[in-house]
N, CA and C atoms as a LAMMPS dump frame, in Angstrom:
ITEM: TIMESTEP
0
ITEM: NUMBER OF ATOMS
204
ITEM: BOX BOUNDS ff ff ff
-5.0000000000000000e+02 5.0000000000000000e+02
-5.0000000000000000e+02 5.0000000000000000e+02
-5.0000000000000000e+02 5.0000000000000000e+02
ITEM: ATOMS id mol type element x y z
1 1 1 N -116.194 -233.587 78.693
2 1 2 C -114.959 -233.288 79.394
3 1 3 C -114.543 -231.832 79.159
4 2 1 N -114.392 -231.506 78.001
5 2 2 C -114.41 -229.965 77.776
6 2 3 C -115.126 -228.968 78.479
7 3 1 N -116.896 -229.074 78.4
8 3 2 C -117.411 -228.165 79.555
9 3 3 C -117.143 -228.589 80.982
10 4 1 N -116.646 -229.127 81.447
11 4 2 C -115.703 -229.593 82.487
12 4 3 C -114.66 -228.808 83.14
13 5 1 N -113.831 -228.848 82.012
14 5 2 C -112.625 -228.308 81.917
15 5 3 C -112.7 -226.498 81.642
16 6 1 N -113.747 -226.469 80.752
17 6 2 C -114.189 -224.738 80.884
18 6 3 C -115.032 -224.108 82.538
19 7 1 N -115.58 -224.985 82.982
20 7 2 C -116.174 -224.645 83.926
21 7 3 C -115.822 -224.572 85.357
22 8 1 N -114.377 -225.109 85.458
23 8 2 C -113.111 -225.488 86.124
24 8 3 C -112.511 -224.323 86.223
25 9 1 N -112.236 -223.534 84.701
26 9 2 C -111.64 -223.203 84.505
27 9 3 C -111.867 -221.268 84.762
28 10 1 N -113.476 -221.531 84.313
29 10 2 C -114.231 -220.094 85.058
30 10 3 C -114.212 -219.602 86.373
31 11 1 N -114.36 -221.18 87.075
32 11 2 C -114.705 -220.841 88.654
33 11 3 C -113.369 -220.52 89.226
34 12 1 N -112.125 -221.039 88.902
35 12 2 C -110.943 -220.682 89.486
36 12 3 C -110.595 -219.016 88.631
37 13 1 N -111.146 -218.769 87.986
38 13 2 C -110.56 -217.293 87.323
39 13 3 C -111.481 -216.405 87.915
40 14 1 N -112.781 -216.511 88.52
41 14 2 C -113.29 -215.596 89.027
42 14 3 C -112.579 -215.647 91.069
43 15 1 N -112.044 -216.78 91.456
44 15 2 C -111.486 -216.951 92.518
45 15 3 C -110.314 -216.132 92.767
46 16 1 N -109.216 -216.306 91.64
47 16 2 C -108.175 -215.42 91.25
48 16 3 C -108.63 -214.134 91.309
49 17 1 N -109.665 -213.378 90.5
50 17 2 C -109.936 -212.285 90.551
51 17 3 C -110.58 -211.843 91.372
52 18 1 N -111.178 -211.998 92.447
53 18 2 C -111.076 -212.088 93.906
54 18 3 C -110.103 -211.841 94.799
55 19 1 N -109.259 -212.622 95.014
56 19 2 C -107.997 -213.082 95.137
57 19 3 C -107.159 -211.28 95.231
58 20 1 N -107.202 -211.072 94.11
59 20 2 C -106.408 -209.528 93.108
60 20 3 C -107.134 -208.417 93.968
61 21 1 N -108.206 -208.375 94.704
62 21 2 C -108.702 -207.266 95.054
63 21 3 C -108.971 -207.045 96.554
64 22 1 N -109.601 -206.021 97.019
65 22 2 C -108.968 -206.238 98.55
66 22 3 C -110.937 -206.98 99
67 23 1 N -111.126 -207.648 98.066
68 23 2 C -112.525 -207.564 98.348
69 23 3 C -112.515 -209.231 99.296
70 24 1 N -113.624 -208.9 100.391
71 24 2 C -113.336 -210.174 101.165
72 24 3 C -114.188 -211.326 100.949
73 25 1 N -113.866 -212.486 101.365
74 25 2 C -114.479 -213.304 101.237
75 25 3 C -115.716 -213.402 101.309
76 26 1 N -116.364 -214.657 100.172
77 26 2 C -117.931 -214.237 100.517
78 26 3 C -118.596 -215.02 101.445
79 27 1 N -118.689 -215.314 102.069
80 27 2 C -118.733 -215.808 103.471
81 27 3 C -118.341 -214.594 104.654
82 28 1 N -117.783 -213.629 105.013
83 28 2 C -117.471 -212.629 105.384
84 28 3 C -118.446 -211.381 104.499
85 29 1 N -119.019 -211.487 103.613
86 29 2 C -119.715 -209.984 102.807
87 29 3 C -121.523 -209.904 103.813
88 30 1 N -121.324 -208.815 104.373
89 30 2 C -122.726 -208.839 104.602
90 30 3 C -123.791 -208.924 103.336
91 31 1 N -125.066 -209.552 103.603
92 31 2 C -125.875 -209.166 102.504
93 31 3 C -126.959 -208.259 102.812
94 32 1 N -126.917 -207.825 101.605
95 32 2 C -128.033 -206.26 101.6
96 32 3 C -129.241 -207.113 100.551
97 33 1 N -130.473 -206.778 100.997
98 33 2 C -131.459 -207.009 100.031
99 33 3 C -132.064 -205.786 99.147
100 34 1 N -132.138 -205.497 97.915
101 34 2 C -132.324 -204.842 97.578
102 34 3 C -133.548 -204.497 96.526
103 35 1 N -134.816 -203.784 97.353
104 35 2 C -135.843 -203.862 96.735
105 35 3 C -136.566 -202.457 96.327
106 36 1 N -136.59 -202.033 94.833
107 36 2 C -136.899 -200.51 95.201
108 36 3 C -138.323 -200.243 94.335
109 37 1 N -139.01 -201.33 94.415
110 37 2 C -140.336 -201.367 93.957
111 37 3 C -140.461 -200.626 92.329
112 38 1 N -139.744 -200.836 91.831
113 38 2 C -139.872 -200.058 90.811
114 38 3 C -139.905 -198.405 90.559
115 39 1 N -139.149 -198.162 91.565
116 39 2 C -138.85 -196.176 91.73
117 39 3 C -137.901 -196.106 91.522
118 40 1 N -136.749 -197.118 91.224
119 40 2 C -135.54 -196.963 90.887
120 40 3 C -134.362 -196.469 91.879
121 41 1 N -133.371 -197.199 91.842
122 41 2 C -132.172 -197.092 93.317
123 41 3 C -131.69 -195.498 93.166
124 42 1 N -131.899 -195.133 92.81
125 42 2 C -130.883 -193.526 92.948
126 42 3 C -129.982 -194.156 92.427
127 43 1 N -128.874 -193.111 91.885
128 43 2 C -127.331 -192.71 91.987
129 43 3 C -126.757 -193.326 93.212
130 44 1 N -126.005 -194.335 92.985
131 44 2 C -125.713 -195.412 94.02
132 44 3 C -124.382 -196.152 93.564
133 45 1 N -123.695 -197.021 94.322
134 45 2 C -122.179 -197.375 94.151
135 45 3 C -122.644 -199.05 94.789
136 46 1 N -122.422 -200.285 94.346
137 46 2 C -122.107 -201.454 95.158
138 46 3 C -120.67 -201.777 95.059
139 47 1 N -120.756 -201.814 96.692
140 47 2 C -118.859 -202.552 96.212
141 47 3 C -118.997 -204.203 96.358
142 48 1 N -117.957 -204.609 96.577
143 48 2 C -117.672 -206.514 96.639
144 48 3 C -117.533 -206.37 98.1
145 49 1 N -117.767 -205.232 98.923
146 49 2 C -117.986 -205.667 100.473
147 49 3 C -119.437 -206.842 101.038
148 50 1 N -119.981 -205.922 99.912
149 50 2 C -121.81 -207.252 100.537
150 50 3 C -121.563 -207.665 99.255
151 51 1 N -122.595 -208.499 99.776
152 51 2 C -123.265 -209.603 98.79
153 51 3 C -124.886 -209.119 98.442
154 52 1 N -125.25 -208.481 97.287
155 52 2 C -126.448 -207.853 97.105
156 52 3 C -127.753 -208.636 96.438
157 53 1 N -128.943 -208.801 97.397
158 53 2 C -129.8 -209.978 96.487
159 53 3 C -130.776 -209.048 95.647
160 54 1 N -131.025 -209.59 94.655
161 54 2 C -132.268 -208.505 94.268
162 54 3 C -133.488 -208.757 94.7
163 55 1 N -134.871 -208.451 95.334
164 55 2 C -135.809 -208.616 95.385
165 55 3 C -136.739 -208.066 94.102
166 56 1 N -136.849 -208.81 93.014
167 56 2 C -137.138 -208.253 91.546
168 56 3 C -136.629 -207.463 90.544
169 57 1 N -137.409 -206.959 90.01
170 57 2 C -136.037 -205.551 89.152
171 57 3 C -135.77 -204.755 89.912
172 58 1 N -134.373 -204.501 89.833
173 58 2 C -134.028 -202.815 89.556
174 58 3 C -133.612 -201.859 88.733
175 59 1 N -134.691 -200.783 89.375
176 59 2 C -134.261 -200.092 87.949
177 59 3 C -133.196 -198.905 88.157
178 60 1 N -132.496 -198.287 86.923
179 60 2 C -132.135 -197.017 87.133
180 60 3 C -132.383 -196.061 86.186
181 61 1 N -133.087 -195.341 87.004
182 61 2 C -133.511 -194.119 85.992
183 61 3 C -132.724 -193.331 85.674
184 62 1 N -133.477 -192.47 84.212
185 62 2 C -132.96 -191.41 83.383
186 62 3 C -131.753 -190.627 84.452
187 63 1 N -130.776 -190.847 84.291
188 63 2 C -129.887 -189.056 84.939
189 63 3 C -129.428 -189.747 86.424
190 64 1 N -129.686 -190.966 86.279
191 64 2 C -128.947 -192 87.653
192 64 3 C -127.413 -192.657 87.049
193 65 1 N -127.087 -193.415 88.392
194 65 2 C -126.034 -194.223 87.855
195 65 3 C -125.85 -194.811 88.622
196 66 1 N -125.881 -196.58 88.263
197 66 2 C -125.575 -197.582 89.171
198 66 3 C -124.068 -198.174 88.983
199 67 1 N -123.128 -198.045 89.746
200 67 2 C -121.997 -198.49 89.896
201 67 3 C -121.774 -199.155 90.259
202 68 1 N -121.335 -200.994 89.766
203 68 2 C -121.497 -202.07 90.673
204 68 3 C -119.541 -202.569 90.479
């Protein structure tokens, strides 16, 4: 009943925090697939507009920055 009640309790706090931001529903987020064969994404930003799948690792290299 407890992991129940914790898991209840996760899914409505990540809903809320949702909720708090102007980010839209996910059902509404386009999805981007994202596959960079191991060359690494560049210096790059994801917002909560898509929904991003990974197609394996990604990496980010030395002197990059992934902002999710």
């Amino acid at each position: 009943m407890k992991h129940l009640f914790l898991a209840a309790a996760i899914l409505f706090s990540g809903f809320s925090a949702a909720a708090q931001c102007d980010c839209p529903p996910l059902a509404d987020r386009s999805e981007i697939i994202i596959s960079d064969a191991g060359q690494g994404t560049g210096t790059t930003t994801w917002s909560c507009d898509n929904t991003y799948i990974l197609d394996g690792y990604v990496f980010v290299n030395s002197g990059q920055t992934l902002t999710i």
